[in-house]
NUVOMI-320562 format. One line per 5 residues: number of its first residue (from 1); their letters; for each residue y, x, z of N, C-alpha, C, CB. Coordinates in Angstrom, 1 decimal. Glycine has a CB too. Layout:
BEGIN
NUM> A> Y X Z Y X Z Y X Z Y X Z  ...
This chain:
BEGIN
1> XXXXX> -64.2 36.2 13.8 -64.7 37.0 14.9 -64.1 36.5 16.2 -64.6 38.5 14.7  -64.5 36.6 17.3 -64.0 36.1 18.0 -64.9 36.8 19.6 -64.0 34.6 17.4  -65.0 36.3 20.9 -65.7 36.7 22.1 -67.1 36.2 21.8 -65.1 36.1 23.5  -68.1 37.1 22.4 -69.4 36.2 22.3 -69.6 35.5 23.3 -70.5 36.8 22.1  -70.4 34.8 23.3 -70.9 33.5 24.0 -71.3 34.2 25.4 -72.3 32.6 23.2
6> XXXXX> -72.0 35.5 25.7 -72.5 36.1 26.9 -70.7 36.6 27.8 -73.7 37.5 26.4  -70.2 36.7 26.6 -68.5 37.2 27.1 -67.8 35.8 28.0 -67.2 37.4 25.3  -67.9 34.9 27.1 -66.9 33.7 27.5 -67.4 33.4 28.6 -66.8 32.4 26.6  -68.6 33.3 29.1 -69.7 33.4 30.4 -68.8 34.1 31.7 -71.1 34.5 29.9  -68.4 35.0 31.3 -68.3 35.7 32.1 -66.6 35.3 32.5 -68.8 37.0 31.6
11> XXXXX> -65.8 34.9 32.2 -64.6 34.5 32.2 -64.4 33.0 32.5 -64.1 34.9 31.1  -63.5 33.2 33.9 -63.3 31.6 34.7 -62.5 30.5 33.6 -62.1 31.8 36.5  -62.3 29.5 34.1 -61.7 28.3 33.5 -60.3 28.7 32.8 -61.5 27.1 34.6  -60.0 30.3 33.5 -58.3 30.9 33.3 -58.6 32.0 32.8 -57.1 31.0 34.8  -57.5 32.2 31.6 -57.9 33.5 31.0 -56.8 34.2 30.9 -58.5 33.4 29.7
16> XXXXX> -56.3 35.7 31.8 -54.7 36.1 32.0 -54.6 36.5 29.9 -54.3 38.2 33.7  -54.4 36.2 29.4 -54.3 36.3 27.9 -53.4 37.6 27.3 -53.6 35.0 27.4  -52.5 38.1 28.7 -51.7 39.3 28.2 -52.1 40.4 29.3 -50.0 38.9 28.1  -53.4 40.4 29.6 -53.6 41.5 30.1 -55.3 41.5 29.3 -53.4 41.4 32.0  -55.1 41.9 28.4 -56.4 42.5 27.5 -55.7 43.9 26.5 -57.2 40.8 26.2
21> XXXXX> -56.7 43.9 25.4 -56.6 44.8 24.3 -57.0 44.7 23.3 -56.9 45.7 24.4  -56.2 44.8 21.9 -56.7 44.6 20.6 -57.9 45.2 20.0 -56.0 44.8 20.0  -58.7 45.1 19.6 -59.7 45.9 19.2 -60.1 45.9 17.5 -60.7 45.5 20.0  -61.1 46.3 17.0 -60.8 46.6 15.6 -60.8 44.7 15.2 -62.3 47.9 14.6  -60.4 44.8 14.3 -59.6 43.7 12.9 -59.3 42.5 13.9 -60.8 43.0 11.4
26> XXXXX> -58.3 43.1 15.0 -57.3 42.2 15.8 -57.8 41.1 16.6 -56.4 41.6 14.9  -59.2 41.6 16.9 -59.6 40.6 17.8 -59.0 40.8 19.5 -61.3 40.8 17.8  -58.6 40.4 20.3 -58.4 40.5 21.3 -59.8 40.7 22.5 -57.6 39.5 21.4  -59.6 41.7 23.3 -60.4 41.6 24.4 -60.0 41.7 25.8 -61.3 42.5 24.2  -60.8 40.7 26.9 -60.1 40.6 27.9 -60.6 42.1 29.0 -60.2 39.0 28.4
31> XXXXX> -59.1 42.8 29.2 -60.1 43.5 30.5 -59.7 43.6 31.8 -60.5 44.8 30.3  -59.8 42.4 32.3 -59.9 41.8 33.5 -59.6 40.6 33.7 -59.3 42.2 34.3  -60.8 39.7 34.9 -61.1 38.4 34.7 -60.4 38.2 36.0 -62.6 37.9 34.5  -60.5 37.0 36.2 -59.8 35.8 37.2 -61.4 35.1 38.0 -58.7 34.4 35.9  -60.9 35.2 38.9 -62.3 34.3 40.1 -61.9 32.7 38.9 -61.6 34.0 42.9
36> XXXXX> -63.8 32.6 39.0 -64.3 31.3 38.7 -63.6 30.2 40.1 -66.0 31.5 38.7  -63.8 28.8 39.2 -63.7 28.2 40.6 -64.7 28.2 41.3 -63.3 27.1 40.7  -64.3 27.5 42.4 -65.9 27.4 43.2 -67.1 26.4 42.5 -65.8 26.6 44.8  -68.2 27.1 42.8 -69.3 26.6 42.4 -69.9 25.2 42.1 -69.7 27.1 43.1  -69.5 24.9 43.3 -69.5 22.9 43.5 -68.4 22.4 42.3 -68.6 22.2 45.6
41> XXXXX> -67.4 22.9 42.6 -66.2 21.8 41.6 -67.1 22.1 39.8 -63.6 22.8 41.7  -67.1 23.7 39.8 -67.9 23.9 38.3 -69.0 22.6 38.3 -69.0 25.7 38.3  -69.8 22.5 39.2 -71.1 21.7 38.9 -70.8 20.1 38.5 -72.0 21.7 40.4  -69.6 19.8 39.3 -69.1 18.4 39.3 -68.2 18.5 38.1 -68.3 17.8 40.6  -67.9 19.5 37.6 -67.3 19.3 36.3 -67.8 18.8 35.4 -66.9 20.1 35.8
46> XXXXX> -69.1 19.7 35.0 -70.6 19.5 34.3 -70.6 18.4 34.5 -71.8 20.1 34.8  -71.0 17.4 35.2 -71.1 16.6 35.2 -70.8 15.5 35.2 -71.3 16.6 35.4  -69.1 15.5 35.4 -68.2 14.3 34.2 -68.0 14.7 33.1 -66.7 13.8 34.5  -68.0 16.1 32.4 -68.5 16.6 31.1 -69.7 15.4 30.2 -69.2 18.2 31.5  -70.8 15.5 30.9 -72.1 15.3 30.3 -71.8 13.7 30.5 -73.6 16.0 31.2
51> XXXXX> -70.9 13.1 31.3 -70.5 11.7 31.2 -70.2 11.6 29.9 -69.4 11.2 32.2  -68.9 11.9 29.9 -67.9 12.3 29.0 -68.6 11.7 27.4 -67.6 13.9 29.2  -69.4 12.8 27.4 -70.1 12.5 26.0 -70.6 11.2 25.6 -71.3 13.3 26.0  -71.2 9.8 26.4 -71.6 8.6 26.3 -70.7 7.6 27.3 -73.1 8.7 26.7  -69.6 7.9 27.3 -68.7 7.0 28.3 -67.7 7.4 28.4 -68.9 6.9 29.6
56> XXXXX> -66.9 6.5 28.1 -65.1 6.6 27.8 -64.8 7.2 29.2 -64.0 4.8 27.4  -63.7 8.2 29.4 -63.0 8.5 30.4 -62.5 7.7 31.3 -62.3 9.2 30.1  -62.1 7.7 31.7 -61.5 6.6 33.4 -60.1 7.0 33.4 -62.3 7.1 35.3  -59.7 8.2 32.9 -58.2 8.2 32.4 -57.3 6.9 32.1 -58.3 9.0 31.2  -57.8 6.4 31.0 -56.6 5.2 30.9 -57.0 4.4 31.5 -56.3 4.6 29.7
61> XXXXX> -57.9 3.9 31.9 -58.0 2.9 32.9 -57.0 3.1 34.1 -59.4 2.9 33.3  -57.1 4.8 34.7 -56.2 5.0 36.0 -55.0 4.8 35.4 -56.3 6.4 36.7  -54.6 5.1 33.8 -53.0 5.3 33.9 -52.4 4.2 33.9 -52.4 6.1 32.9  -53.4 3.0 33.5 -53.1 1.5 33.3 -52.5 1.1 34.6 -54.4 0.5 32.8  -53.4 1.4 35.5 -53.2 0.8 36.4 -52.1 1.5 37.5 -54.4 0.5 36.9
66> XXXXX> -51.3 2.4 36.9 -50.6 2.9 37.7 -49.3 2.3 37.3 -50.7 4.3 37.8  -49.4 2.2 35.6 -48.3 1.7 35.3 -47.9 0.2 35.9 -48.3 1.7 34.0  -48.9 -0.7 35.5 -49.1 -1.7 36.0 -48.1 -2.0 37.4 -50.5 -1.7 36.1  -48.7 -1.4 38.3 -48.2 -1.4 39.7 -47.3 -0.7 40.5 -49.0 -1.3 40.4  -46.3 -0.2 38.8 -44.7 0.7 39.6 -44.5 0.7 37.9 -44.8 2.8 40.9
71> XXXXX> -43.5 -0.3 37.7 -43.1 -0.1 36.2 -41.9 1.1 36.1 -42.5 -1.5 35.6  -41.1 1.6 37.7 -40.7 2.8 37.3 -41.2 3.8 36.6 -40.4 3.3 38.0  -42.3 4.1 37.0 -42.7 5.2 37.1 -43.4 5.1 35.3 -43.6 5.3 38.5  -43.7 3.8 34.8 -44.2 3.5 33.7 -43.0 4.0 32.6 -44.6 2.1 33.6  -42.0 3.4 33.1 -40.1 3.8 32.3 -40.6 5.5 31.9 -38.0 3.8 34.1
76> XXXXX> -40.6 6.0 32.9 -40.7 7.9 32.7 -41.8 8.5 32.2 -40.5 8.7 34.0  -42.8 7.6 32.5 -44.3 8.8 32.4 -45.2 8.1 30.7 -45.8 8.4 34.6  -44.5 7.0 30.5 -45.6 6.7 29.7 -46.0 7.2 28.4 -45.5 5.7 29.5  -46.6 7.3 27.5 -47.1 8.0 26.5 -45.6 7.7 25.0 -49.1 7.2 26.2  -45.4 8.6 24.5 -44.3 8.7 24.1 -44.1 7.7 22.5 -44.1 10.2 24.1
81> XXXXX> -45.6 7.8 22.1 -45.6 7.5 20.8 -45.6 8.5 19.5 -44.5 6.7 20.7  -46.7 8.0 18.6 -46.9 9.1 17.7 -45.9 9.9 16.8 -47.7 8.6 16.9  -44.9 9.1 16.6 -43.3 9.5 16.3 -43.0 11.1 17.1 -42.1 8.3 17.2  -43.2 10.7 18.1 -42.7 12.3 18.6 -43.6 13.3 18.4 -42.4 12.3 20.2  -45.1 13.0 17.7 -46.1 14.0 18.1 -46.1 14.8 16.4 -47.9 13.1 18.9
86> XXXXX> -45.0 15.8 16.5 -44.8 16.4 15.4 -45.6 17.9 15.2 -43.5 16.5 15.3  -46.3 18.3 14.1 -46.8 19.7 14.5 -46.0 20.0 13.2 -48.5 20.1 14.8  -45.7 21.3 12.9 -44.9 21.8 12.0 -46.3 23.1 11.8 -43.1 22.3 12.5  -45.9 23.5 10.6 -47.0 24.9 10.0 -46.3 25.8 10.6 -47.2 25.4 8.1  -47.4 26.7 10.8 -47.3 28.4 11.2 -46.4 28.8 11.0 -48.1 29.3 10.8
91> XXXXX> -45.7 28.9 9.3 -45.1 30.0 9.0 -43.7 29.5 9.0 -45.5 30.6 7.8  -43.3 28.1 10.2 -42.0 27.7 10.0 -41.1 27.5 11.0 -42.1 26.6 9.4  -40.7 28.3 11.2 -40.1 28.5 12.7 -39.0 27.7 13.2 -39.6 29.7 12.9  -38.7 27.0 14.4 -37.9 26.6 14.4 -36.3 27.0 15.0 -38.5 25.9 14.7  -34.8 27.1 14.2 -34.1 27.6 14.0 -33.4 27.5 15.2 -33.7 27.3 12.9
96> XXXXX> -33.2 29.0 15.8 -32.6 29.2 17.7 -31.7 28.6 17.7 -32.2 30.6 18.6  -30.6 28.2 16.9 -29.3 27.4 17.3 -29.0 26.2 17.2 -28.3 27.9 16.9  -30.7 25.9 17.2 -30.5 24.0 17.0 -31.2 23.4 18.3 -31.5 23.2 15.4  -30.4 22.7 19.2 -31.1 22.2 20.5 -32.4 21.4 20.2 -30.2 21.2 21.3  -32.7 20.6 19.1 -33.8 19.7 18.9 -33.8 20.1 17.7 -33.6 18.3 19.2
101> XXXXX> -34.9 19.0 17.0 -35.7 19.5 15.6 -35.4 18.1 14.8 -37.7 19.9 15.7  -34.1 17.8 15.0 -33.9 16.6 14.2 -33.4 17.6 13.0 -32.7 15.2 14.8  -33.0 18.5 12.8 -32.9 18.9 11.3 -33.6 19.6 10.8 -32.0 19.4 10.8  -35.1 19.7 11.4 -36.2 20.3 11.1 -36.5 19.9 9.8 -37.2 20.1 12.1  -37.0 20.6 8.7 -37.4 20.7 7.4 -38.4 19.9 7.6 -37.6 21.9 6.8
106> XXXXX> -38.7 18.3 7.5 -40.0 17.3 7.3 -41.1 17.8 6.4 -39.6 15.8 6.6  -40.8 18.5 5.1 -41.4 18.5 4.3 -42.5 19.6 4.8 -40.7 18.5 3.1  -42.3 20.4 5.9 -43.2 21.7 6.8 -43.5 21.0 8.0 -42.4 23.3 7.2  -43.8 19.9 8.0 -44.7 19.1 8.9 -46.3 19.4 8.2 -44.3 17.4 8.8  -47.2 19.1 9.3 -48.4 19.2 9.2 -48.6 18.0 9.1 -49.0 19.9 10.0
111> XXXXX> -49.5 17.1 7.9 -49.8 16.1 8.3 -51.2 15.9 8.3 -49.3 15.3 7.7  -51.7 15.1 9.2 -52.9 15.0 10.2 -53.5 13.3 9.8 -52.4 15.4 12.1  -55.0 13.2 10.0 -55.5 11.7 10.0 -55.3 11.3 11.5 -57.2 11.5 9.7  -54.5 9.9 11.1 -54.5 9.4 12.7 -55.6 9.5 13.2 -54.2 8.2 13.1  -55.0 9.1 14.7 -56.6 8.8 15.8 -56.7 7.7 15.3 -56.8 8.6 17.6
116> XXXXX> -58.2 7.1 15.8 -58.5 6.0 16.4 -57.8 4.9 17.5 -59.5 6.4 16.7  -57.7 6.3 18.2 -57.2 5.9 19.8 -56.1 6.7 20.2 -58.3 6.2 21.0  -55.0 5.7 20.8 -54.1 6.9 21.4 -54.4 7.4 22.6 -52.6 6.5 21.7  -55.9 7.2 23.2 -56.4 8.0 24.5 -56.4 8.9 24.6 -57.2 8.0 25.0  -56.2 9.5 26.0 -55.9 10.6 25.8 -57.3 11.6 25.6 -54.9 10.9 26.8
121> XXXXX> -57.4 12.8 25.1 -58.8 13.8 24.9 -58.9 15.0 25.9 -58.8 14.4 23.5  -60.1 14.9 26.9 -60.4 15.7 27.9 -60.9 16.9 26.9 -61.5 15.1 29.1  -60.5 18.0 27.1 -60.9 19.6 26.6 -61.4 20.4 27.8 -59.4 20.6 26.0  -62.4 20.6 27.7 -63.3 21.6 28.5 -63.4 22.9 27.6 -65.0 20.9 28.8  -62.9 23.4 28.3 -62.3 24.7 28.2 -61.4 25.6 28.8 -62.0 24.6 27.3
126> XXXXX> -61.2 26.8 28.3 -60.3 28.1 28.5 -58.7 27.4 28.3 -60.6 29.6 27.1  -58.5 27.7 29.6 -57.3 27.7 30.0 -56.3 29.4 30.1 -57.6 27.1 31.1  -55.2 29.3 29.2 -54.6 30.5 28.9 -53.3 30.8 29.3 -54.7 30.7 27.9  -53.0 31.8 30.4 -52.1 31.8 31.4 -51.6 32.9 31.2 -52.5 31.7 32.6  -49.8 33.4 31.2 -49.4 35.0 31.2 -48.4 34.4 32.0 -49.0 36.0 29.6
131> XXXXX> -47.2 35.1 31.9 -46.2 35.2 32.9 -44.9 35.2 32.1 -46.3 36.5 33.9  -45.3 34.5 30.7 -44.6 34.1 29.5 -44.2 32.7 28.9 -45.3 34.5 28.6  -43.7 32.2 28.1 -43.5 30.9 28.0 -44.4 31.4 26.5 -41.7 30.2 28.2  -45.9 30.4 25.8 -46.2 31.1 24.9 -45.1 29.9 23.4 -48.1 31.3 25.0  -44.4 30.8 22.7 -43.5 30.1 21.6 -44.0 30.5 20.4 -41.9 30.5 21.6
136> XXXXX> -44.9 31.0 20.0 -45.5 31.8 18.8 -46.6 31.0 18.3 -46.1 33.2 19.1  -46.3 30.4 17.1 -47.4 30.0 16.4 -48.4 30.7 16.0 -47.2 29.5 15.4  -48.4 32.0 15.4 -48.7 32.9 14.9 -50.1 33.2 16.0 -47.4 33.9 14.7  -49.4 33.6 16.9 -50.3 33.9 18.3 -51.3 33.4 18.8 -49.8 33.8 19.2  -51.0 31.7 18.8 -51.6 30.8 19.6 -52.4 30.1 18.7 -50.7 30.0 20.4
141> XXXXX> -52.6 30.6 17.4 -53.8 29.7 16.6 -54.6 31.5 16.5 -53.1 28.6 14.5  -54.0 32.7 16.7 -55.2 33.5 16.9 -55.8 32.9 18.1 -54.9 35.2 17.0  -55.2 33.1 19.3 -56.3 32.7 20.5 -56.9 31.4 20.7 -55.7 32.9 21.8  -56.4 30.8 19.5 -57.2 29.7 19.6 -58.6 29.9 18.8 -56.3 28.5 19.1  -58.7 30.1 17.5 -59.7 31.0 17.0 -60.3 31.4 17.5 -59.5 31.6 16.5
146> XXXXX> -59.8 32.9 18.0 -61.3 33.6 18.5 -61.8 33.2 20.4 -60.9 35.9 18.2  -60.8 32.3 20.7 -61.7 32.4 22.3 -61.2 30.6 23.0 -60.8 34.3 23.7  -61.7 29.8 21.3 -61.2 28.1 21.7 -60.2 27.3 22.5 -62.1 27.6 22.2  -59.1 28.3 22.9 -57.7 27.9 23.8 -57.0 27.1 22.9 -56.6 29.2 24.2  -57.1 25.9 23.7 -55.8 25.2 23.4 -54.4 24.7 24.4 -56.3 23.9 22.8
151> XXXXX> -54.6 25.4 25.3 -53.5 25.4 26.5 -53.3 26.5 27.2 -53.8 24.4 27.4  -52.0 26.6 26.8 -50.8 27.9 27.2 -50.5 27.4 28.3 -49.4 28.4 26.1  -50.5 28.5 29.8 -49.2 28.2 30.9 -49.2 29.8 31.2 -49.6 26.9 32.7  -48.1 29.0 32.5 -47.9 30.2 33.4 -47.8 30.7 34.6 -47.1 30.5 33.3  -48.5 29.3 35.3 -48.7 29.5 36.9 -50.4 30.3 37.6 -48.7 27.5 37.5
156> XXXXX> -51.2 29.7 36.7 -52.3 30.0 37.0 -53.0 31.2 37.6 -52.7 29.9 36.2  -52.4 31.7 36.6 -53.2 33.5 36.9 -52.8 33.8 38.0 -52.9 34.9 35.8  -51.7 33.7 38.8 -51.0 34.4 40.2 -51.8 33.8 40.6 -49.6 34.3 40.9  -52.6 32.4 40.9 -53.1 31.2 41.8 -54.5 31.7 41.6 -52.7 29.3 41.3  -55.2 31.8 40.6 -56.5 32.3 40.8 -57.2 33.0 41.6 -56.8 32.8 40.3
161> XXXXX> -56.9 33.8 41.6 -57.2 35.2 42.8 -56.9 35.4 43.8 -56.9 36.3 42.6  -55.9 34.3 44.4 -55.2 33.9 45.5 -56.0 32.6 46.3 -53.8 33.5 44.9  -56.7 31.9 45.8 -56.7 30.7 46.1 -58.0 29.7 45.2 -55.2 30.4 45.7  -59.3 30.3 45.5 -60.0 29.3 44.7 -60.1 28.1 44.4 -60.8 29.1 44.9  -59.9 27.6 43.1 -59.4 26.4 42.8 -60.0 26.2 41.1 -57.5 26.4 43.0
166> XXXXX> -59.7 25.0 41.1 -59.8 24.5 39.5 -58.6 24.2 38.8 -60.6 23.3 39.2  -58.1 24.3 37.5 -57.3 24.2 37.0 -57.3 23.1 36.4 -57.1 25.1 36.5  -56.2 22.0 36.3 -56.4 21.0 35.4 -54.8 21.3 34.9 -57.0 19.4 36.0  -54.4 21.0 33.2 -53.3 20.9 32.8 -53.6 19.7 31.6 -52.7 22.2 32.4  -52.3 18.6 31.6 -51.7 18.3 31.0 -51.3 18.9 29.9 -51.2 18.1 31.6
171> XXXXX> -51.7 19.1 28.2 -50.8 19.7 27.3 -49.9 19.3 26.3 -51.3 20.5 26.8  -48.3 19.6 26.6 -47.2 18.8 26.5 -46.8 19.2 25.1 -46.1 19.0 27.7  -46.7 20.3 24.8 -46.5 20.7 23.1 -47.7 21.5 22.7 -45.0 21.6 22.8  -46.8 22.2 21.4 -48.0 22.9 20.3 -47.7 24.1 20.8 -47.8 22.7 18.6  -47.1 24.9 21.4 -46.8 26.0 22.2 -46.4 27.1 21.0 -48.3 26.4 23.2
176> XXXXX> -45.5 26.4 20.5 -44.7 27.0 19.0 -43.3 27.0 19.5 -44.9 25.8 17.4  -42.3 27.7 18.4 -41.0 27.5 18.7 -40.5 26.0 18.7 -40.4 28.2 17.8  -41.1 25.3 17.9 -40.3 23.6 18.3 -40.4 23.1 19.8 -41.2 22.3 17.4  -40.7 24.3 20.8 -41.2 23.3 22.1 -39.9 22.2 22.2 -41.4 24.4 23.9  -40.5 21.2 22.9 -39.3 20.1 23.9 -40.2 19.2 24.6 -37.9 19.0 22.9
181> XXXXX> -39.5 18.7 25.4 -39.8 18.2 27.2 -40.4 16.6 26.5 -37.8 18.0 28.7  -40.3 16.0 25.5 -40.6 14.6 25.6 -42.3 14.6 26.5 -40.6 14.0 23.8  -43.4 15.4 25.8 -44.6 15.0 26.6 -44.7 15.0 28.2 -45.6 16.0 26.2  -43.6 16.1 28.6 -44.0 16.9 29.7 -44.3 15.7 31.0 -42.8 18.0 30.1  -44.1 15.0 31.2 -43.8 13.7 31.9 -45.3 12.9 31.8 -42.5 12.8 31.1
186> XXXXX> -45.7 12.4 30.5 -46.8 11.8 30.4 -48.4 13.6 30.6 -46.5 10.8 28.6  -47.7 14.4 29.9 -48.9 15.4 30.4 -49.2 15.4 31.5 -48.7 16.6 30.2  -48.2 15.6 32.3 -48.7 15.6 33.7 -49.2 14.9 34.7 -48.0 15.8 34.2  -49.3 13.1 34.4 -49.6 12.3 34.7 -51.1 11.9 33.8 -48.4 11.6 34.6  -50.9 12.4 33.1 -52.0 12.2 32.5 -53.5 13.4 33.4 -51.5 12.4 30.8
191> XXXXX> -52.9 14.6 33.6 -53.6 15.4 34.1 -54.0 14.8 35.4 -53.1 16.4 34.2  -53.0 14.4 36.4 -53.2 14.2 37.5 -54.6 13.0 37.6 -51.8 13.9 37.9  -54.3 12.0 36.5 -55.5 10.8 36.4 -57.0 11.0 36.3 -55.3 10.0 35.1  -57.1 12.5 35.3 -58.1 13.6 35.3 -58.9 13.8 36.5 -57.5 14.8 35.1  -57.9 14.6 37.4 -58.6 15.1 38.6 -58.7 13.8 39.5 -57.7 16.4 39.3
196> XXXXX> -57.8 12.5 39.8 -58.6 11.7 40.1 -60.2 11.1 39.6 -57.8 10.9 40.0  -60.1 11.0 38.5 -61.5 10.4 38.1 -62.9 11.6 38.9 -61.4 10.4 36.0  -62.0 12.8 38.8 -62.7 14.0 39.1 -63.4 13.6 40.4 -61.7 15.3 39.1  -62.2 13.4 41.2 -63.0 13.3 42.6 -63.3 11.9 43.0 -62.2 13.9 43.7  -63.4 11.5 42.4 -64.2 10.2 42.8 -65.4 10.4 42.3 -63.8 8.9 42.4
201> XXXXX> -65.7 11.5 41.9 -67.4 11.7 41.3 -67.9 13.2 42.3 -67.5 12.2 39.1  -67.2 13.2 43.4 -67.5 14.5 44.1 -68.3 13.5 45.9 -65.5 15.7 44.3  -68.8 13.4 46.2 -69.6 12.6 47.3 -68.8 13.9 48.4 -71.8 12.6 47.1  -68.7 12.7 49.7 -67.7 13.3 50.7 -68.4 14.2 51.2 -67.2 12.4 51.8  -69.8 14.6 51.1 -70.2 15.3 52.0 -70.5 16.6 51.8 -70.9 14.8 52.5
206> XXXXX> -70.6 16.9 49.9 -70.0 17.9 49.4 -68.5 18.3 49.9 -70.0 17.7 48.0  -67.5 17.8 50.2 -66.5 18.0 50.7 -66.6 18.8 52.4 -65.9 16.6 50.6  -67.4 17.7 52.7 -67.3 18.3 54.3 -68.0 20.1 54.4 -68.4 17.0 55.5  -68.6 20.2 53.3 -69.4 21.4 53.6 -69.1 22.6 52.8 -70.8 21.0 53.4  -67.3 22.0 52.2 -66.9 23.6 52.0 -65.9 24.0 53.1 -66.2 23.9 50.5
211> XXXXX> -65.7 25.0 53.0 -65.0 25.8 54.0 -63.3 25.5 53.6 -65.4 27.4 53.8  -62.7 25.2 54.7 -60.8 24.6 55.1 -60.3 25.6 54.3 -60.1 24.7 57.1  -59.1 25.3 53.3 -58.1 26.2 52.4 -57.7 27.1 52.8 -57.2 25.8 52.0  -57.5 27.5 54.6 -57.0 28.0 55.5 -57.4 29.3 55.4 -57.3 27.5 56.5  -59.0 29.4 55.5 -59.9 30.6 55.2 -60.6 31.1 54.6 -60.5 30.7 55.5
216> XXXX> -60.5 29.7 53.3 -60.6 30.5 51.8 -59.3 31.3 51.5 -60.7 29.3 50.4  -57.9 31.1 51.6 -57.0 31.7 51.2 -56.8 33.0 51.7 -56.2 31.2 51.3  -57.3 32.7 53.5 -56.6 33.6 54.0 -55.4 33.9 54.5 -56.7 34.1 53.4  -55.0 32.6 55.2 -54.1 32.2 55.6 -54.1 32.4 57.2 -54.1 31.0 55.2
């Protein structure tokens, strides 16, 4: 069980995840939403979406070429390698007085079919925001379940209702107790390549004809 389709409708790209209520056999319901983005960026989403489906992303192409032309920045940001991309089962927590998961129990790894590709995968979808760091396995495969979230933050929800905007994230771990910082570097870079490709598919003059940040905000 999970939201219905007329529900998820109704709820922007950001979902505050800890301001709802449980309802019978532990489904969660949200009660109160977050401003959509604006209309235009939704439309242009749609429509590197519907790319998306018959045409590789422009993502690695951008990240190539960033590395390419500042190998600092390649040193720090680049994709870490499947080595680090560990997921451990639900029911295995990782132990608070160990800084890292080098003595993590291997044998409560999850093992998975490789990719194809180590490219990275655009998710269109619910974005899930509290004022929490989410560390719960337990948790974050219910909300993944019933309302398709696969990315936990914590900036969002203040910024929504503040500030019409779209949300793009980078997602750096499994949002379990094993978190650590190795993705966080390439997530973010990787996001950022996102919202480029993004707007190079937005024509300037859609631009010129929304209204200055000034007086959307309310500044």
């Amino acid at each position: 069980m999970g939201l219905t389709k007329h529900l998820r409708n109704q709820i922007g790209g950001v979902l505050q995840y800890d301001f709802g209520k449980t309802i019978q056999n532990g489904v969660f319901q949200p009660t109160g939403t977050l401003d959509k983005p604006p209309s235009s960026l939704r439309a242009f989403v749609g429509q590197l979406e519907a790319i998306h489906l018959v045409e590789d992303s422009a993502v690695s192409a951008i990240l190539s070429d960033i590395f390419q032309s500042n190998p600092r920045i390649a040193e720090r940001f680049r994709y870490p390698g499947v080595d680090y991309d560990v997921l451990f089962e639900v029911a295995y927590p990782h132990s608070d007085d160990k800084p890292n998961c080098s003595t993590c129990d291997r044998t409560r790894v999850v093992h998975r079919t490789p990719r194809s590709s180590t490219d990275p995968i655009i998710h269109y979808g619910l974005i899930a925001s509290a004022n929490q760091v989410m560390k719960d396995s337990i948790t974050r495969d219910k909300l993944r379940q019933e309302l398709g979230i696969l990315c936990f933050e914590m900036e969002a929800a203040g910024l929504m209702d503040n500030c019409p905007c779209l949300v793009i994230r980078g997602i750096c771990d499994y949002s379990d107790s094993h978190k650590h910082k190795q993705w966080q570097p390439y997530a973010a870079i990787t996001a950022a390549a996102y919202a480029k490709e993004l707007l190079q598919t937005i024509p300037s003059i859609s631009v010129t004809g929304e209204q200055p940040i000034q007086l959307v905000a309310g500044e």
